[in-house]
C-alpha positions as CSV (number, residue, x, y, z in Angstrom):
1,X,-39.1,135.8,-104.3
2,X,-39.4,132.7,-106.8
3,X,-41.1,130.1,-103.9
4,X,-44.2,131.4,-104.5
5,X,-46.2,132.0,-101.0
6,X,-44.1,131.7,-98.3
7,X,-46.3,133.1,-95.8
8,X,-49.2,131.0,-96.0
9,X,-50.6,129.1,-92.8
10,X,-48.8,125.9,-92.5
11,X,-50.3,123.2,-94.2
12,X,-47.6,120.6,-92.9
13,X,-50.2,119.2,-90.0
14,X,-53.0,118.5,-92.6
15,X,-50.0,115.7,-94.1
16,X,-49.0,113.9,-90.8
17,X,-48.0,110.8,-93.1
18,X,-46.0,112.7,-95.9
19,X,-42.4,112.8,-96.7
20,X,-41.8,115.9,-94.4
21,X,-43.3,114.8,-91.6
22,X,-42.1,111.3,-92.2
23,X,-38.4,112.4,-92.4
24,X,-38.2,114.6,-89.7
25,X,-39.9,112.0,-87.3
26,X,-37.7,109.3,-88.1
27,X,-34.6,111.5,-88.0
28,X,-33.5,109.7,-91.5
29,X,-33.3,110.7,-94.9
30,X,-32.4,108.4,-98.0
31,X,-30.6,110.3,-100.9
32,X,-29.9,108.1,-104.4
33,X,-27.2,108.9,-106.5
34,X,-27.0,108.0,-110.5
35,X,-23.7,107.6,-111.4
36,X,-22.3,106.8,-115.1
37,X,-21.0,103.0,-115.8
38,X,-17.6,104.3,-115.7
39,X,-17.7,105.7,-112.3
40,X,-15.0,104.3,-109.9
41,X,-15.2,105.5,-106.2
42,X,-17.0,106.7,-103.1
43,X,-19.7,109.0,-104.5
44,X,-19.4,111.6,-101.2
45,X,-15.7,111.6,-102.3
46,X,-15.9,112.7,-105.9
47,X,-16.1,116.0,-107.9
48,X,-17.6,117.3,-110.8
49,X,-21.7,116.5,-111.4
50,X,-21.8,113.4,-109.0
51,X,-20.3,115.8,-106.3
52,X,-22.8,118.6,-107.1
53,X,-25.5,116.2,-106.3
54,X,-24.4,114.4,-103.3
55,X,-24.0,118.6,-101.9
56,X,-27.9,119.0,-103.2
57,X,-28.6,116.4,-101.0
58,X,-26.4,117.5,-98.0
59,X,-27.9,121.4,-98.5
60,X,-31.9,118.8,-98.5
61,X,-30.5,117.3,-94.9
62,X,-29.4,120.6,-93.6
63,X,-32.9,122.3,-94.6
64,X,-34.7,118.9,-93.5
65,X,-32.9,119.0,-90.1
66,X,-32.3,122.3,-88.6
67,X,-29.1,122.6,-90.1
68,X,-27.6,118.9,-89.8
69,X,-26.1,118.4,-93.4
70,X,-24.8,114.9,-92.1
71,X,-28.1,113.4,-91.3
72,X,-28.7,111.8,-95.0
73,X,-27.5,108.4,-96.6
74,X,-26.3,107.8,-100.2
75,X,-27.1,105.2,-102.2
76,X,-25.4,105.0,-105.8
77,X,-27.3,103.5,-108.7
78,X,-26.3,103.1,-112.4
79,X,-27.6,105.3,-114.6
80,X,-27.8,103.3,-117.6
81,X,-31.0,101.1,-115.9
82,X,-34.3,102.7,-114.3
83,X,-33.3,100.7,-111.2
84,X,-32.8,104.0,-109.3
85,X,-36.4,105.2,-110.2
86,X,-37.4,101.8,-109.4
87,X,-36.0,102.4,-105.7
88,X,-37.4,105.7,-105.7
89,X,-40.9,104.5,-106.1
90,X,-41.0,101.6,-103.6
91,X,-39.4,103.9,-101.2
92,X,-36.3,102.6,-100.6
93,X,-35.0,106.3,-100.9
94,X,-36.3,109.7,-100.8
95,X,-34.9,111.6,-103.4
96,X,-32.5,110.8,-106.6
97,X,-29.8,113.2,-107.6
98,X,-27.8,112.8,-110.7
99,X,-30.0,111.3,-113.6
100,X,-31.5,112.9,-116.7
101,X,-34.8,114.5,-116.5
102,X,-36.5,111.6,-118.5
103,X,-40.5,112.3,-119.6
104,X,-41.2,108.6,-119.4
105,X,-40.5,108.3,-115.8
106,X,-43.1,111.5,-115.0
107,X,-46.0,109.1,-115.3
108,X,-47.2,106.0,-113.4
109,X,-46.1,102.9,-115.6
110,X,-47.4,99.5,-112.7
111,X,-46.4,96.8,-111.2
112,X,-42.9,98.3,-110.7
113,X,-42.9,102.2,-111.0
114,X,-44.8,105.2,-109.9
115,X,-45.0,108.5,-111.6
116,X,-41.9,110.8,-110.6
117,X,-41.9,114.4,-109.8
118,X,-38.5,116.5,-111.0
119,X,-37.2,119.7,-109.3
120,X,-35.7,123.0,-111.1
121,X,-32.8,121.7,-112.6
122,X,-29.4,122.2,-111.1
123,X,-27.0,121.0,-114.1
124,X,-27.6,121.1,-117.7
125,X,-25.3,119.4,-120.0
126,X,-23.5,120.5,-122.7
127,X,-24.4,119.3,-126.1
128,X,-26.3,120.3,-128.8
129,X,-29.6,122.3,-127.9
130,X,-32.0,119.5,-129.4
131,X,-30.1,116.7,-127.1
132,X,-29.6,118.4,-124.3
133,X,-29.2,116.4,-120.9
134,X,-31.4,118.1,-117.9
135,X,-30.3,117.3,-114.0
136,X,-32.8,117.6,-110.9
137,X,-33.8,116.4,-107.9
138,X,-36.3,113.8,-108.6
139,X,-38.9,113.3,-105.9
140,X,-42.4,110.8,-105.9
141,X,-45.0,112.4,-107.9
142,X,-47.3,111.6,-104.7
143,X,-45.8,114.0,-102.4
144,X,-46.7,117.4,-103.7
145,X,-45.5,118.8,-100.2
146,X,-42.4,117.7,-100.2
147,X,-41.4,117.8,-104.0
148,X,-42.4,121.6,-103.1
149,X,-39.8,121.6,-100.5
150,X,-37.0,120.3,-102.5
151,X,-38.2,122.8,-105.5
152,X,-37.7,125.5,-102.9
153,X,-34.3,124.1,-101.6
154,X,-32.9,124.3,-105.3
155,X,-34.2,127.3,-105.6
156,X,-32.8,128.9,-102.5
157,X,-29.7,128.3,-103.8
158,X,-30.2,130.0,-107.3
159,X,-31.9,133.0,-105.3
160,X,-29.0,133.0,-103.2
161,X,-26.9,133.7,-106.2
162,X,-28.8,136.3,-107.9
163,X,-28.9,138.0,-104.3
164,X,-25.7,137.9,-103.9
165,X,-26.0,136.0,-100.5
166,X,-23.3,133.4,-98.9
167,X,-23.0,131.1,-96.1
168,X,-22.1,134.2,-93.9
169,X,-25.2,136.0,-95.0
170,X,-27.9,132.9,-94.8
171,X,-29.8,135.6,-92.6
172,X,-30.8,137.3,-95.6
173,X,-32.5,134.6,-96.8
174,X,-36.5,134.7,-96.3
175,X,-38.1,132.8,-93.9
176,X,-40.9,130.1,-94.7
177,X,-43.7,128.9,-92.4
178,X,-45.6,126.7,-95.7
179,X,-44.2,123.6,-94.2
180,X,-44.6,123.8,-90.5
181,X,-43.0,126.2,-87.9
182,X,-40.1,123.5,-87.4
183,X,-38.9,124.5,-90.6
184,X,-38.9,128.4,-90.8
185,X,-35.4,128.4,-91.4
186,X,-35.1,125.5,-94.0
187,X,-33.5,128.1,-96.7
188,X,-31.4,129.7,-94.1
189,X,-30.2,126.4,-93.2
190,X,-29.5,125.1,-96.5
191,X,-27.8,128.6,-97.9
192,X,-25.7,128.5,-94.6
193,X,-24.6,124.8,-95.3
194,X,-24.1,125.5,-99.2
195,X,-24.0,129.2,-100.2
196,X,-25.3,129.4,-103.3
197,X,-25.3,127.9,-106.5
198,X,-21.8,129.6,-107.4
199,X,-20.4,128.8,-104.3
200,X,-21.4,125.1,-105.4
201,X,-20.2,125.3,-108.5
202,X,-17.2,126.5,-108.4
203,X,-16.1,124.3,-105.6
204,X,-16.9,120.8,-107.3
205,X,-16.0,121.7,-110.7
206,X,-12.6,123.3,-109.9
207,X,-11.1,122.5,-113.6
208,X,-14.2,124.6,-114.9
209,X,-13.4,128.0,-116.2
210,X,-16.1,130.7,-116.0
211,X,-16.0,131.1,-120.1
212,X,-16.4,127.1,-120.1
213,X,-19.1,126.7,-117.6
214,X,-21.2,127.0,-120.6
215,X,-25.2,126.6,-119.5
216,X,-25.1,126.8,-116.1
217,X,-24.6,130.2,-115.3
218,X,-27.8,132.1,-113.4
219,X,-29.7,134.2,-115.7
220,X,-31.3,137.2,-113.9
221,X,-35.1,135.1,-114.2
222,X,-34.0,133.4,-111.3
223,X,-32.9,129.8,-112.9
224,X,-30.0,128.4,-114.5
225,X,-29.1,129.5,-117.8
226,X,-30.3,127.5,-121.2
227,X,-28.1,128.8,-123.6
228,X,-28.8,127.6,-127.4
């Protein structure tokens, strides 16, 4: 299993403020979206990578809430501006789907932003290997709990893959007590919302054919494909 430990004593009560905790109290969960200048429309109505984002965070509210994929809010930012890692720092959401891993927002630069924390990534682009673009879920670097829990989302979904596992078979999936016995079945709850990372794909990028997919095919290490 690529979670690491997922039968270690909880260690969610020792956090009673962090994101987890926070989330699951307050029954809400904040999800921003970086969208290209050229986008035009309603972000939970589009395809393609803005689509397979807005479903990472819908798969992170079903795993979040016992299975409720429609307990999260979207909030679209431009991409071109660090206005969405801005937001992500003074809380305004939880998590941001659809930008570029970036290296200069993984450390702390005050007044304005803290350090950021990205997930396994979901969606690699395809240019040339040395300019590569790199999509994850980026979390507050503050959080180590709950950037592990939206690691172990993304991963759930690749895992799911390999395993040949579906929404019909989310029972296949292995259960977790790391974050609190509320959320044993956060990865069967996600894969029963999603399926897995095929299922994804090949539901929001329709036009894609499998020789065109390119990088993002699931190598048998467990993580989307980096082909050079």
């Amino acid at each position: 299993i690529p979670f690491g430990n997922l039968d270690s004593d909880s260690i969610d009560d020792s956090f009673p403020g962090g994101m987890l905790a926070q989330i699951r109290k307050n029954e809400s969960f904040n999800c921003g979206v970086a969208v290209a200048a050229n986008f035009v429309g309603n972000v939970k109505e589009s395809d393609g990578l803005v689509r397979m984002g807005v479903e990472y965070c819908r798969t992170l509210a079903a795993a979040l809430h016992n299975g409720d994929h429609k307990n999260v809010m979207f909030q679209p930012f431009p991409e071109a501006d660090d206005s969405s890692f801005i937001a992500l720092s003074n809380r305004t959401i939880d998590v941001l789907v659809g930008g570029k891993i970036r290296m200069e927002y993984d450390f702390k630069q005050p007044p304005s932003r803290d350090g950021a924390h990205f997930s396994t990534p979901y969606y690699y682009g395809n240019e040339t290997a040395n300019e590569v673009s790199i999509y994850s879920i980026a979390t507050r670097e503050d959080d180590a709990l709950f950037a592990s829990f939206v690691n172990s989302v993304v991963l759930a979904t690749i895992y799911a893959q390999e395993n040949e596992i579906h929404k019909e078979d989310m029972l296949k999936m292995p259960l977790v007590s790391l974050y609190g016995s509320d959320l044993n079945w956060a990865l069967r709850d996600a894969v029963a919302y999603s399926g897995n990372y095929d299922d994804m794909y090949s539901e929001w990028f329709k036009n894609v054919t499998e020789a065109t997919r390119g990088r993002n095919v699931v190598n048998k290490d467990l993580s989307v494909k980096l082909k050079v």
